[in-house]
N, C-alpha and C positions, 0 to 999 in steps of 0.2 A: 157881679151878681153872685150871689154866696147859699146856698142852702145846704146848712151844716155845715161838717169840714168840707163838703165839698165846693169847687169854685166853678162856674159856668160862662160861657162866653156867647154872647149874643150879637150875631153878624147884621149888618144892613137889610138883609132878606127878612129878619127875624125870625133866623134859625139860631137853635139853641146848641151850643156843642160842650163838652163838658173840658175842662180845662186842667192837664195834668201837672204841676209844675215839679221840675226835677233840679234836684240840689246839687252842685258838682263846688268842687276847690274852684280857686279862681287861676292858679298856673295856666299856662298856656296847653301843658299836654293834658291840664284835667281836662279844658274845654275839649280840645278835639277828640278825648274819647268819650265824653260824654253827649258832642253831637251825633258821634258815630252811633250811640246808642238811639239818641234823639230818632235820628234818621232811618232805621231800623223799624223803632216802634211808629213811626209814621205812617210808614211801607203797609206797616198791618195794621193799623186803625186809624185810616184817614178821616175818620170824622169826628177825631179828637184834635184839643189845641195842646200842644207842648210846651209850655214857658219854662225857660232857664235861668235858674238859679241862683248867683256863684256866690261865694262866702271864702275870707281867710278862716286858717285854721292855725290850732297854736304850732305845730309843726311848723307851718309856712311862716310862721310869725318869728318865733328862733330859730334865729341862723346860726351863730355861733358856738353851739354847743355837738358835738356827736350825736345821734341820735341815742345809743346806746347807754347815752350817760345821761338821758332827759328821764329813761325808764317810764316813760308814760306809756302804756299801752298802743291806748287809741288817740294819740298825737294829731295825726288828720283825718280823724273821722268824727270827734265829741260835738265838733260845732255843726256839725252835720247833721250829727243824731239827733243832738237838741231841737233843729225849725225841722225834724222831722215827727218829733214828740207832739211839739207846739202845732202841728198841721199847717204847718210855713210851706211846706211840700211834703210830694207824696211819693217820692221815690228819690234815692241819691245813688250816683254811680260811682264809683270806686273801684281801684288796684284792688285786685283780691288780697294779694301781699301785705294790704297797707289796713286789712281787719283781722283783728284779736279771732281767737278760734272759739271764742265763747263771747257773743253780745249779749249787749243787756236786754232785761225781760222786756219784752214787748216788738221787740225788734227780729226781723231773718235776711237773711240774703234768699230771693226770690227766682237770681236768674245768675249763671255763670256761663257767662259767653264763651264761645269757642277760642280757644287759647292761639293768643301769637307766638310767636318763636319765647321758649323760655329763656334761652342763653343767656349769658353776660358778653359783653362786647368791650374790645378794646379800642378806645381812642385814642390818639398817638398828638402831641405836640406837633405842629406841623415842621419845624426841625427834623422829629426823629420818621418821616415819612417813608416807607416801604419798610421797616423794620417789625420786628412782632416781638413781644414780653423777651424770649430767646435771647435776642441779639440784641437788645437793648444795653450799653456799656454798665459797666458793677455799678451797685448805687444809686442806680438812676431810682427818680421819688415817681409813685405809683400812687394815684391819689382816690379813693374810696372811702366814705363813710358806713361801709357793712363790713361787722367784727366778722362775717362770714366767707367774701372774699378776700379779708385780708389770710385769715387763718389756710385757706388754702393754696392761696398763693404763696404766701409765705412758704410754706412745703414745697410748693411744687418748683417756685423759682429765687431757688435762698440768696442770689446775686441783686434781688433788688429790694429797696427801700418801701415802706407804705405809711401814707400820713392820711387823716381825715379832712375829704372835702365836701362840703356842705352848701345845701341853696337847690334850685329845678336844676332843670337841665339845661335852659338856659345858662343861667348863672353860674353851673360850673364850665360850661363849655369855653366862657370867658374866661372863666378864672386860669383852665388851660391852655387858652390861645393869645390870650396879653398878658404872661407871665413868667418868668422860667421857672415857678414853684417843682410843676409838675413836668416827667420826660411824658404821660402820661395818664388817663384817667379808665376806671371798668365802673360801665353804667350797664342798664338792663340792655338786651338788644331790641324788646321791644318797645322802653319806647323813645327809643332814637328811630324806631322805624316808621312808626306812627306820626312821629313829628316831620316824615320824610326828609332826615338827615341820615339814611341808609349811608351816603356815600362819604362818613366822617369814618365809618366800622372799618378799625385797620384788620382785626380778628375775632371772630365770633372764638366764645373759651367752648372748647367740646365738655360732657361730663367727667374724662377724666383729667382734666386739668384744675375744670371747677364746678362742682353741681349748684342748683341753682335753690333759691326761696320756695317758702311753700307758697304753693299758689301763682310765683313770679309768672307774668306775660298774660293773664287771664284778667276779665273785668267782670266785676260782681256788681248787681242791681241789690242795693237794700231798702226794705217798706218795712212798714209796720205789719205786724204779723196777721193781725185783727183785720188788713183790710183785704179778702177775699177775691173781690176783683181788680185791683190792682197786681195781685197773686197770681191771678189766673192770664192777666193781661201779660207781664212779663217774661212769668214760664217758657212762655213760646219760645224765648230765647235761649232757652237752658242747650247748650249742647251735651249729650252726654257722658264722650267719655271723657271730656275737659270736667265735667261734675265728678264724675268719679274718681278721675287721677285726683281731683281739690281733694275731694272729702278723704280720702286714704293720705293724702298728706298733712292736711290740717289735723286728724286722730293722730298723727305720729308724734306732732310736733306736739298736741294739746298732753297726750302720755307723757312726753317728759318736760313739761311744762315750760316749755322754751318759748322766747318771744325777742325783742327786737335784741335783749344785751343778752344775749348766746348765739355761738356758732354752730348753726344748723342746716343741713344741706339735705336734699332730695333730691331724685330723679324720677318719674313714671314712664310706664308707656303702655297700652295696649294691643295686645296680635293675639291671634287664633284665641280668641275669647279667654284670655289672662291677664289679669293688670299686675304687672311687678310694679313695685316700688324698692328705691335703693334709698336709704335712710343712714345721714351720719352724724358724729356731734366729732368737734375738736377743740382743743387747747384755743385758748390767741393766737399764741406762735404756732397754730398748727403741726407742732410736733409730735401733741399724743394725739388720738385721733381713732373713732372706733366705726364701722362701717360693713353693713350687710345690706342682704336683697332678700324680699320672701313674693310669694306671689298668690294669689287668688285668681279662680276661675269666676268670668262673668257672663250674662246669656245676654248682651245687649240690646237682644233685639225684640225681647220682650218689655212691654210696655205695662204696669198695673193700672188697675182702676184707679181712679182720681181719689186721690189720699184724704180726710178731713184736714182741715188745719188748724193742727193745735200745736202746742209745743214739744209734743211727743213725737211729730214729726219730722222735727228739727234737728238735724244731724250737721256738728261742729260748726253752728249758724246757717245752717243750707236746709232751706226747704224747697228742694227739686221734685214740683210736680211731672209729670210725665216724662221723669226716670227713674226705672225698675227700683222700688222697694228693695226688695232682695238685693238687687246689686250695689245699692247704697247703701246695706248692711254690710256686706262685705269687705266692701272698700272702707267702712269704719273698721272691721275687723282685721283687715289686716293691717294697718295702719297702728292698731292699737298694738298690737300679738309683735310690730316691728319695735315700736316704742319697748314692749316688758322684753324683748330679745337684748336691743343695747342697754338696758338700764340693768339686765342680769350679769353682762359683761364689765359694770364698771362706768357708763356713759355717765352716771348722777355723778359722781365725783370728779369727770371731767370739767361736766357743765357747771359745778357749783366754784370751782376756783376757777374759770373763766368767767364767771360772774361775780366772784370778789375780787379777781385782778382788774377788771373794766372798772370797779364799782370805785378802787383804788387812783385810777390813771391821773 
C-alpha cells in the first residue's frame, strides 16, 4: 500500500502502520550494524515497520584494485544514495568513514551514533601468536589497504613490510589465515568488535603509534534532507559528543581537502567541557609528516531550540538536531582553524606528492 513516497503496511487487524525501509551494503558487518540501528529505532517507535534493504556497491564490487587508486569518492555509498533519490528507501546506514565530507544536494546525515572504540587493531597470523608489530621478525608483510596506516606505520616500525589487502573482513581474515602472504593484518577495531571477533585483536594501536580516520568507529544515518520526519525520527539517536568529535574532524579533513588517496589522521576527545582535536597529514613512507593539537571550549549541556532544516543547517553533511548550535559551530571552527594551522606549515605539499606518488603506483 503506497501513498506518495511513502509506503504503509496493513496488518490482519487492519491496522495501518507506516513502513520504513533502510538501505544498508549487503557485507555481513553492513548488516549487523545496520540491525543494530534497526533495533534501536524500534525501541522508539514500535508502531513502525522497518524493512531492510541490502544492495552491492561499486566498492564491494572491485576487489582487486587499492582503494586509493579507484579515487572514487563515494565508493560505497553512490548505490545507496541513488534507491535513496529514487524513494527505494528512506534512510541508509553507513561508516561514517566511508561518507565524502560534502554530499550531494539533497542529501544529510541525520544521526551519528555514539562512537565504538576508534582504534586500529592488530590481527596476527595464527603462526605469529602472542607476538605484537615489535617483535614480529625484519620483513614480515603487514597487510592494509589505508595509505594512512601504512604511512604511520611505516615510521613507527621501519623493520616491517606493508602490501595492500583488499575485500570485507571476512575476506581478508581468510586471505590472512589460509595463506602465508601476510605475518599480519590492521583492520578497524571496531569492526571486528561488532562482528564479535574481539578475540582475533592481538593489539589495539594506541594514538601514538597510530591515529585513527575521520570519523573511524562511529555509524552515520543518512535521509534526504527534505524529509522532516524522518529527520526528527532519527536525531534521537545523535549522540553528542561523538557529533561533535565527527564534525571537528570532517572540517579538518574537508580544509585540506583530503579523502580516501591521502594520508590523514586524527584524534578527538572531550573533558572539562573542551574538545581537542589532533590533526596530521604524512608522506607514504611516513617520513615527512606534520602534526598539532588545538582545542575549543564547548557547553554540552545545552541543548538549542529545534533548528529549521535547510541546508544552512548542514555542517560537513551533518545535520544534528538536538545538539547545541553553538557547539556545532565550534567544532567546525576548530577543525577548520587546525586544517589553515598545517596547510601554513607546509601540509599542501605534503599531501599533493603523496597523491601523485599513489596516483603513480
Amino acid at each position: 500500500m503506497a501513498d506518495g513516497p511513502y509506503k504503509y503496511f496493513r496488518d490482519g487487524d487492519g491496522k495501518v502502520s507506516r513502513v520504513i525501509r533502510v538501505g544498508t551494503r549487503k557485507s555481513q558487518l553492513a548488516r549487523i550494524q545496520t540491525d543494530s540501528v534497526v533495533e534501536k529505532l524500534k525501541e522508539l517507535h514500535p508502531d513502525v515497520q522497518f524493512e531492510i534493504v541490502a544492495m552491492s556497491t561499486t566498492g564491494d564490487k572491485i576487489l582487486d584494485t587499492a582503494l586509493s587508486k579507484i579515487g572514487e569518492k563515494s565508493l560505497f555509498t553512490k548505490e545507496l544514495e541513488n534507491a535513496l533519490e529514487k524513494n527505494e528507501v528512506d534512510l541508509v546506514v553507513h561508516s561514517l568513514k566511508d561518507l565524502p565530507t560534502a554530499l550531494p544536494v539533497g542529501f544529510t546525515i541525520g544521526a551519528v551514533l555514539k562512537r565504538e572504540n576508534p582504534y586500529d587493531a592488530v590481527v596476527l597470523h595464527p603462526k605469529n601468536k602472542g607476538k605484537c608489530l615489535d617483535s614480529l621478525p625484519n620483513k614480515s608483510v603487514i597487510g592494509t589497504s589505508s595509505l594512512r596506516r601504512a604511512a604511520q606505520l611505516k615510521k613507527r616500525f621501519p623493520h616491517l613490510e606493508f602490501k595492500d589487502i583488499r575485500g570485507n573482513l571476512n575476506t581478508r581474515l581468510k586471505k590472512l589465515d589460509e595463506h602465508n602472504d601476510f605475518s599480519a593484518i590492521v583492520l578497524a577495531a571496531a569492526g571486528l568488535r561488532r562482528m564479535g571477533w574481539e578475540n582475533r585483536i592481538s593489539q589495539v594501536l594506541k594514538p601514538e603509534d597510530c591515529m585513527y580516520a575521520v570519523g573511524q568507529g562511529a555509524l552515520a544515518i543518512e535521509v534526504r534532507a527534505r524529509d522532516q520526519d524522518i529527520l526528527e525520527m532519527v536525531s534521537v539517536l545523535n549522540d553528542p559528543d561523538t557529533v561533535l568529535r565527527c564534525i571537528a574532524e570532517r572540517a579538518f579533513l574537508k580544509h585540506l581537502e583530503g579523502g580516501c588517496s591521502v594520508p590523514v589522521a586524527v584524534y578527538t576527545e572531550i573533558k572539562n567541557s573542551q574538545l581537542y582535536l589532533t590533526g596530521a597529514v604524512y608522506s607514504l613512507d611516513g617520513s615527512d609528516s606534520l602534526k598539532e593539537t588545538m582545542q575549543t571550549s564547548i557547553n554540552s549541556n545545552q541543548i538549542e531550540e529545534q533548528e529549521k532544516v535547510d541546508e544552512k543547517v548542514q555542517r560537513v553533511g551533518i545535520t544534528a538536531l538536538k545538539v547545541s548550535g553553538e557547539d556545532q559551530d565550534a567544532a567546525v571552527k576548530l577543525g577548520v582553524d587546525l586544517g589553515i594551522l598545517l596547510l601554513s606549515k607546509g601540509a599542501k605539499e605534503i599531501l599533493t606528492v603523496a597523491r601523485q606518488l599513489n596516483d603513480a603506483r
